[in-house]
C-alpha positions as a Python dict, from the first residue, in 0.01 Angstrom:
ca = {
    (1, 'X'): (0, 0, 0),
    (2, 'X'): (86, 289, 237),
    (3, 'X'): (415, 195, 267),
    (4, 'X'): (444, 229, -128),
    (5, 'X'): (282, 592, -119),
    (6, 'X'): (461, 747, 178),
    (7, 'X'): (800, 583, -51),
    (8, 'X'): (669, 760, -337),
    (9, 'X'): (598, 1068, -206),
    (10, 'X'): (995, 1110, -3),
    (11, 'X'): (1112, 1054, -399),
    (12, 'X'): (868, 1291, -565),
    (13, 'X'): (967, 1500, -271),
    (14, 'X'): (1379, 1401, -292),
    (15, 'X'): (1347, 1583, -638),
    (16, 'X'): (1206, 1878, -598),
    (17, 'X'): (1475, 2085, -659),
    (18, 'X'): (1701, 1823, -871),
    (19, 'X'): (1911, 1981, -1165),
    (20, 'X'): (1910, 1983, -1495),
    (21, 'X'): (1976, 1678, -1674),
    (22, 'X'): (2379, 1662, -1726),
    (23, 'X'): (2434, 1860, -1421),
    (24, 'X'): (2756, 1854, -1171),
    (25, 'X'): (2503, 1779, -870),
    (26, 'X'): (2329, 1494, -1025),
    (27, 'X'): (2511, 1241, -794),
    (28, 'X'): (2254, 1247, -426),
    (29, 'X'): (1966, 1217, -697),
    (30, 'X'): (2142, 914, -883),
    (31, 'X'): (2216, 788, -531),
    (32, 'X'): (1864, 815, -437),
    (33, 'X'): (1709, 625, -758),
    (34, 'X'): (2028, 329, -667),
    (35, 'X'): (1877, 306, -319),
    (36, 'X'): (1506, 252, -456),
    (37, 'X'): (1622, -18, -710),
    (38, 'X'): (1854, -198, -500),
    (39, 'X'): (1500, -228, -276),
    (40, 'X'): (1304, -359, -563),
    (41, 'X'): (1544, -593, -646),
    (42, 'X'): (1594, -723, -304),
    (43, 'X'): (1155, -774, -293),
    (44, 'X'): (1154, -893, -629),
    (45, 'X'): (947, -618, -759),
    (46, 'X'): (1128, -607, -1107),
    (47, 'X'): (830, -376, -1234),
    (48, 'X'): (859, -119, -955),
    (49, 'X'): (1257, -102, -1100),
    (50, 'X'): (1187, -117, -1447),
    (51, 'X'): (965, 194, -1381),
    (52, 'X'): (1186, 380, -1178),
    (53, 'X'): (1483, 370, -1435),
    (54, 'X'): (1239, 449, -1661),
    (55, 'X'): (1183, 732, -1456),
    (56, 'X'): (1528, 858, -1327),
    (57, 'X'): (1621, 865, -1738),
    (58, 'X'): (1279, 1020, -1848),
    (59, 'X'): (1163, 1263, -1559),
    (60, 'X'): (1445, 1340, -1455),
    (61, 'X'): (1716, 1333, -1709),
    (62, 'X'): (1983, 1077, -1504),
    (63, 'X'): (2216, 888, -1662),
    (64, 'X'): (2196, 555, -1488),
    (65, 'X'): (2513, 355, -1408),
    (66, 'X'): (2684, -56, -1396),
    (67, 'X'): (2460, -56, -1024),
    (68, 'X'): (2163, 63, -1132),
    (69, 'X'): (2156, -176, -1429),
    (70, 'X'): (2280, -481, -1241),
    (71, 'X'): (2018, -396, -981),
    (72, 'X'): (1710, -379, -1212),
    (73, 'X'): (1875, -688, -1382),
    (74, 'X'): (1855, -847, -1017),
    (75, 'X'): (1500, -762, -930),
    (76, 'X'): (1418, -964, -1239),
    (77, 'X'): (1572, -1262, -1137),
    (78, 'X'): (1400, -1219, -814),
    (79, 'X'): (1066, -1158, -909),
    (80, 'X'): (1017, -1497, -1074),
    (81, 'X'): (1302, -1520, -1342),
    (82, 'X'): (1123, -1267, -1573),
    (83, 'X'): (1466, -1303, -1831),
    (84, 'X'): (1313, -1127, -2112),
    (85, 'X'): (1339, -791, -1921),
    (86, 'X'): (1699, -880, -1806),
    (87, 'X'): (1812, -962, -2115),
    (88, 'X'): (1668, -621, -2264),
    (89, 'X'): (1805, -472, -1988),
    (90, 'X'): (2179, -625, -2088),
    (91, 'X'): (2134, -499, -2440),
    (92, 'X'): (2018, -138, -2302),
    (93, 'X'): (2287, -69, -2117),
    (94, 'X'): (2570, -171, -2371),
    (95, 'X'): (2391, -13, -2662),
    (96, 'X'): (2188, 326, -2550),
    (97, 'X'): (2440, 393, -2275),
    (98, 'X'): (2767, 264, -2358),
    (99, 'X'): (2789, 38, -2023),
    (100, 'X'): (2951, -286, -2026),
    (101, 'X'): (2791, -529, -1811),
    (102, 'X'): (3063, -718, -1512),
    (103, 'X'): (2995, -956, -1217),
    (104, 'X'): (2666, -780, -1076),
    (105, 'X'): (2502, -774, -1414),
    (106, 'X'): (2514, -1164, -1438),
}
């Protein structure tokens, strides 16, 4: 559990001068928010990176990418096949953002 809060405050603190959403210099933040999901999905902890997209989209106004998707997509697998999520996750990215899925997304 101390691992998770020293994690969460370096991103609380990784933000705290990010830009406005649809900024030039949104690219370390995205960067940041790939790292933290590509973690999840690697410890199956599909609800720790279904609440950080939620996050990087919400809080912070980031657009995430293919990577981000696929990644989120993989921490479901991981965490006990939870498909429901992955398959809203599939139909998220093609619809709200315009993504289509490749290789890493299956």
């Amino acid at each position: 559990h101390g691992l998770r809060v020293q994690r969460r405050a370096w991103l609380d603190g990784a933000f705290a001068g990010a830009p406005a959403a649809g900024g030039e210099e949104q690219g370390p933040y995205v960067a940041t928010y790939t790292t933290e999901i590509i973690a999840c999905a690697q410890r199956g902890d599909w609800k720790g990176a279904l609440r950080l997209l939620e996050e990087m989209q919400m809080k912070h106004g980031l657009a995430p990418n293919a990577i981000i998707y696929s990644a989120a997509i993989a921490a479901c697998a991981n965490g006990g096949g939870k498909w429901k999520p992955a398959l809203a996750l599939l139909e998220e990215m093609q619809e709200k953002h315009g993504i289509a899925p490749d290789e890493r997304s299956y």
